[in-house]
C-alpha positions in Angstrom: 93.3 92.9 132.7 91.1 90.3 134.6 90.8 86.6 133.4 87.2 87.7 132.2 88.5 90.6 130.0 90.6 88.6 129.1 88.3 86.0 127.3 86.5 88.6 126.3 89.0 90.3 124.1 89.9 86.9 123.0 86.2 86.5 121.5 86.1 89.6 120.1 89.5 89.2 118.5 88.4 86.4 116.8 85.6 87.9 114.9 83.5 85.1 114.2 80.1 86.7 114.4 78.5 87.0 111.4 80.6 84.2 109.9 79.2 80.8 112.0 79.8 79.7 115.4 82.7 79.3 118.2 84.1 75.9 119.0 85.4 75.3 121.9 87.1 72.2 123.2 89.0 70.3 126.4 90.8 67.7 125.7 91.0 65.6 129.2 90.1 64.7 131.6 87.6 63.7 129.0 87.6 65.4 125.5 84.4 68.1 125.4 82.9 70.3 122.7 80.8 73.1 122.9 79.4 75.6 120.4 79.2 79.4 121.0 77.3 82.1 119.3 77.7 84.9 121.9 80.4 86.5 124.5 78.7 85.9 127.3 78.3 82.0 127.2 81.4 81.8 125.3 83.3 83.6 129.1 80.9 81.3 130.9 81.8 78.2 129.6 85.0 78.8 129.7 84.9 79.9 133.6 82.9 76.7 133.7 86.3 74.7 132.8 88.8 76.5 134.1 90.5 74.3 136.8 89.2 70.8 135.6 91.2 70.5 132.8 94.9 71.0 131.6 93.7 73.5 128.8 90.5 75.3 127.5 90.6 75.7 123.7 89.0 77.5 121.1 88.8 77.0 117.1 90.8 79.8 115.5 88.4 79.8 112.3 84.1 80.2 113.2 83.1 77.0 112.1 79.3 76.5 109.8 76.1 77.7 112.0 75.0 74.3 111.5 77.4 72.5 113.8 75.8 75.0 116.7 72.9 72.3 117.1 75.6 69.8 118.4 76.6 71.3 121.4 74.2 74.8 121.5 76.2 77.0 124.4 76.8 73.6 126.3 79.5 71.1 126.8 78.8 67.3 125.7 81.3 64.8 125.2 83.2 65.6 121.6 82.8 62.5 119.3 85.4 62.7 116.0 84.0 61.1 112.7 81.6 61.9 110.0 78.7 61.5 112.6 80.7 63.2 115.0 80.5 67.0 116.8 84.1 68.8 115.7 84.6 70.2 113.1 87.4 69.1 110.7 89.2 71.0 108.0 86.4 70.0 105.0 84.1 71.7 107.3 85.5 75.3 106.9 83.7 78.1 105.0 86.2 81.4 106.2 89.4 81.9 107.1 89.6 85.1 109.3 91.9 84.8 111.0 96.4 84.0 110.9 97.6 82.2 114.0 101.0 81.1 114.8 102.7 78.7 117.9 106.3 79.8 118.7 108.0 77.4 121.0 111.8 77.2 122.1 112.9 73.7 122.2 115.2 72.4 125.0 115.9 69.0 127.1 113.3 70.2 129.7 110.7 71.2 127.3 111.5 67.8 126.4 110.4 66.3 129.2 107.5 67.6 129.1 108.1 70.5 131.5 106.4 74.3 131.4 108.9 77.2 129.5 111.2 78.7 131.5 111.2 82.9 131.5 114.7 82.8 129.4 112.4 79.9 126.9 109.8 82.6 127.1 111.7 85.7 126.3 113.2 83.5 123.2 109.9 82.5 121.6 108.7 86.6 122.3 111.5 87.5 120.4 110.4 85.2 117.5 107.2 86.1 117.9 108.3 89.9 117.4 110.1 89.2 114.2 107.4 87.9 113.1 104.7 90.3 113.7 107.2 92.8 111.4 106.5 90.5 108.2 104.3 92.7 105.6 100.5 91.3 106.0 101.4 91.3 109.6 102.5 94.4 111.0 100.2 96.7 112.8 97.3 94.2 112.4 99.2 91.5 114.8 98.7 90.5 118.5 101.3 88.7 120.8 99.6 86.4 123.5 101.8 84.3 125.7 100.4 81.0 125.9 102.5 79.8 129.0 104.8 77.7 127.3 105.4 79.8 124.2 104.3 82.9 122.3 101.2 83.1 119.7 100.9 85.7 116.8 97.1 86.5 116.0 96.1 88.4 113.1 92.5 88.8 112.0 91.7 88.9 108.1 89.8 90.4 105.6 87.6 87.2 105.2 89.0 84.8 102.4 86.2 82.2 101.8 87.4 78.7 101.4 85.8 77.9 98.0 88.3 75.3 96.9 90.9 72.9 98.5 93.4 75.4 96.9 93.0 78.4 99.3 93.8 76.0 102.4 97.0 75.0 100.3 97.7 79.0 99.8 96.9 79.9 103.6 99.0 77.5 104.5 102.0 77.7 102.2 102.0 81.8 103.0 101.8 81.5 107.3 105.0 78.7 106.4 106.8 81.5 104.3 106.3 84.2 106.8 108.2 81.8 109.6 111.0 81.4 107.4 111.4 85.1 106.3 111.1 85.9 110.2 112.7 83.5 112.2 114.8 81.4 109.5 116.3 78.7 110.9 116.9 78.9 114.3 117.4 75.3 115.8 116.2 76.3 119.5 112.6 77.9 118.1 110.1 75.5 116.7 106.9 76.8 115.2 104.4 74.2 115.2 102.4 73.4 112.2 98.9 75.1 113.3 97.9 75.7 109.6 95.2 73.9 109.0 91.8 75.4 108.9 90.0 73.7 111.5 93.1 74.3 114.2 92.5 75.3 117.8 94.4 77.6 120.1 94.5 77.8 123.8 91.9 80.5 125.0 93.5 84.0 126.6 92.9 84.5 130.3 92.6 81.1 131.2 95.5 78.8 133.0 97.9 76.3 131.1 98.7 73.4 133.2 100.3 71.2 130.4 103.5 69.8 131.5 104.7 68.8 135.3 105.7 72.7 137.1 109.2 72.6 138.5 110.7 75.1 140.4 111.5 77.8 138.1 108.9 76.1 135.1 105.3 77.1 136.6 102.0 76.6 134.9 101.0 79.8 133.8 98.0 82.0 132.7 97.8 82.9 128.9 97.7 86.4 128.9 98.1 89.3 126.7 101.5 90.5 125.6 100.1 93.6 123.6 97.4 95.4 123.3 94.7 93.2 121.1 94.6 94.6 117.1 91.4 94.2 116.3 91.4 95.6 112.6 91.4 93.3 109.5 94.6 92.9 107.6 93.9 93.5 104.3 97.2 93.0 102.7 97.2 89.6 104.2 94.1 89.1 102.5 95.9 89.6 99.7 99.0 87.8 100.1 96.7 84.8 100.6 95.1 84.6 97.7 98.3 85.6 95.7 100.3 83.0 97.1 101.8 80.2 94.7 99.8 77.0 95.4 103.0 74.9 94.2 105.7 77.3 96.4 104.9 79.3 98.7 105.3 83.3 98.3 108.7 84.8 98.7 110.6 82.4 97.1 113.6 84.7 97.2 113.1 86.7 94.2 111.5 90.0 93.7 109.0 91.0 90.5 110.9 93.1 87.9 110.5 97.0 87.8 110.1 99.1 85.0 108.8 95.8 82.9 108.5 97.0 79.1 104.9 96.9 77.5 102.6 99.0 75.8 100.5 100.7 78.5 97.7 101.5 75.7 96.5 98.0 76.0 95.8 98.8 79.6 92.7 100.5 78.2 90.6 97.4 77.5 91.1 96.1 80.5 87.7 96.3 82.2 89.1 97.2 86.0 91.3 99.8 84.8 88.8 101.4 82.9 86.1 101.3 85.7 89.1 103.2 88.4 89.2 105.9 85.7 85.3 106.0 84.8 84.2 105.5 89.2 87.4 107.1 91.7 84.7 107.5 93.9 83.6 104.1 94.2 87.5 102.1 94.2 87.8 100.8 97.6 91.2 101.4 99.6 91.6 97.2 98.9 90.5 98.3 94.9 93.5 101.2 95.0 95.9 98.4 95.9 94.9 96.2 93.5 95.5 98.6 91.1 98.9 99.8 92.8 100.5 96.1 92.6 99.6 96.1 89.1 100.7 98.9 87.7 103.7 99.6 89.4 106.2 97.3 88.1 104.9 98.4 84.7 107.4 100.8 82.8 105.7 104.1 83.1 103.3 102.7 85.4 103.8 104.7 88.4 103.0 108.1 86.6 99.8 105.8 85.7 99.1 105.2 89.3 99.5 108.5 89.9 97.2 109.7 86.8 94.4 107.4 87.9 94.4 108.0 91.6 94.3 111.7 90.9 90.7 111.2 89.3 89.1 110.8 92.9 90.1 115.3 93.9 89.0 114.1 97.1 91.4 111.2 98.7 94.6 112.0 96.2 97.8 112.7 98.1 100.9 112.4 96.2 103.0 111.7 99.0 100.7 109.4 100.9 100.4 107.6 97.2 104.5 107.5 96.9 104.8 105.8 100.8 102.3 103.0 99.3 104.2 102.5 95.9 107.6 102.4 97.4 105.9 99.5 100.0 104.7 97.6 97.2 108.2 97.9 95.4 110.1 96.9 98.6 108.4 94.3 99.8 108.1 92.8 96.6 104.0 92.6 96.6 102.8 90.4 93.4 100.1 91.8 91.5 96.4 91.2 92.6 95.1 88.6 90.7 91.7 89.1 88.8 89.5 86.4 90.5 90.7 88.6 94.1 89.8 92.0 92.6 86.1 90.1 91.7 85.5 89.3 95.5 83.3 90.8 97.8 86.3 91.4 100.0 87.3 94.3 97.9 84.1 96.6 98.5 83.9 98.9 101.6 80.5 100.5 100.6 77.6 99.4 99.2 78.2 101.6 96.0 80.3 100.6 92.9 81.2 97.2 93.6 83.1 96.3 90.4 82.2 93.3 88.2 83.7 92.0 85.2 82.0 90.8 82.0 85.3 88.7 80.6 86.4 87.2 84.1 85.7 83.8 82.6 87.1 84.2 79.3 90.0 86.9 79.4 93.6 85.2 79.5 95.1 87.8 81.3 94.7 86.8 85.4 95.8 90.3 86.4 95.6 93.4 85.1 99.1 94.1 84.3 99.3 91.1 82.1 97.5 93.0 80.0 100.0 95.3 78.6 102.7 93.0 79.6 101.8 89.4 78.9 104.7 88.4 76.3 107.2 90.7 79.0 106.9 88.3 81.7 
């Protein structure tokens, strides 16, 4: 792959068209911003860089159209503050993407020296525990960064309408790291969670650090094949996740939960799967899934309700999806999710619900089970 494929797959990984602009930044010899609203300026500006600069860098979330009239497919020298040109955490309207920074520590790193290949095959193999967390697999992408190794993992589009998603997108990419890698004292994964982070662009050269024989600068490149599809489950974890501790917290939700399924009935969502199987969405079916299935008697439910749509019902392929839910210990999908744009895949059937402001249930399953839990 050439250093302009490269970039390029790096800018379409990202995603951001259609949800603002691309930052892009350098950081010395003096620090630069520019803002990008197309592949080809986004490649040329980074071309433009390459060489004159330790690092070329790009903003992991698109960042509001507005800020494209500070810097429109140009450099100019970046200015911080509320009259500045960079965007800053307030300033985020999406999150579509997950991004992590695996690093080995050691004296040299230290120092301030590149990774060695033995560093570098210890932060892949972080970095390939952690693209097997749930939310992550087969939507994830491993890029070497030239000191380390980055996940990337573009998202079903969670828009940041209250300070408590960025506490929820945070707490969840923490979580993930410490289901992964746990505590290993030579890997460090930095804390890139904050919404207006930046990551070093793919295809271009990382000269952070003073080379040494055996410690070169190196090109961020590719480790697999880029994963371009959304992860919806991550989507979902996101918005599920505890804003006071993060998801995972060791335990696992109860199965066969007693509770009168009956009740079940006047919920709104449940009703509209049974009265519309045409129009649930594949995000809609797992909603329901994660809420029904730690119910007692719920998974003949799931079954009884997906069967409604004669078209998409496989019992089998419905079993592998309610044993995954069970195993990897998937919380229900709260109402104010299943509400969301997010969860449509047509035009058709969106559903909508008349009590979403009144109801005290904040998933369905709480409906037949509220005193059980």
């Amino acid at each position: 792959m050439t250093k302009e494929q490269a970039i390029a797959n790096h800018w379409r990984l990202l995603g951001h068209k259609g949800y603002g602009v691309t930052e892009q930044r350098i950081f010395d010899p003096v620090p630069m911003v520019a803002y990008t609203d197309n592949e080809d300026t986004f490649i040329g500006l980074c071309l433009e860089m390459e060489g004159k600069t330790s690092g070329i860098y790009v903003g992991v979330q698109p960042r509001p159209l507005w800020f494209f009239d500070k810097a429109p497919n140009c450099w100019r020298p970046a200015r911080s503050g509320p009259d500045g040109n960079c965007a800053c955490d307030k300033n985020i309207e999406y999150i579509i993407n997950g991004f992590w920074d695996i690093d080995v520590i050691s004296a040299e790193r230290a120092k301030g020296n590149p990774a060695s290949d033995e560093e570098l095959l210890q932060s892949l193999h972080a970095a390939q525990l952690l693209r097997r967390e749930d939310g992550l697999a087969l939507s994830s992408t491993i890029v070497c960064s030239g000191n380390g190794h980055y996940v990337i993992v573009p998202i079903v589009p969670v828009p940041v309408d209250s300070n408590e998603v960025a506490i929820q997108f945070k707490n969840t990419c923490l979580q993930m790291v410490k289901n992964s890698v746990g505590e290993a004292p030579w890997i460090r994964s930095d804390n890139v969670y904050n919404l207006s982070r930046v990551m070093r662009v793919i295809g271009t050269k990382n000269c952070k650090g003073q080379p040494i024989p055996g410690r070169p600068h190196r090109q961020a490149h590719f480790v697999t094949e880029p994963v371009f599809a959304q992860s919806f489950a991550l989507h979902y974890i996101i918005l599920n996740t505890e804003v006071e501790e993060p998801y995972h917290d060791g335990g696992t939700m109860p199965k066969n939960l007693r509770c009168d399924l009956q009740k079940l009935e006047n919920c709104q969502f449940i009703r509209w799967c049974r009265a519309y199987p045409e129009y649930v969405s594949e995000p809609d079916w797992w909603a329901l899934i994660t809420n029904l299935v730690y119910l007692e008697g719920g998974i003949s439910l799931i079954h009884e309700i997906s069967r409604l749509d004669k078209h998409r019902y496989d019992y089998h392929d419905t079993e592998r999806v309610i044993q995954r839910v069970i195993k990897s210990g998937y919380k229900p999908v709260l109402c104010k999710t299943i509400i969301t744009g997010a969860m449509v895949c047509t035009d058709q059937g969106k559903f909508q619900c008349s009590v979403i402001n009144h109801c005290t249930a904040k998933a369905p399953m709480f409906m037949a089970a509220l005193d059980s839990i």
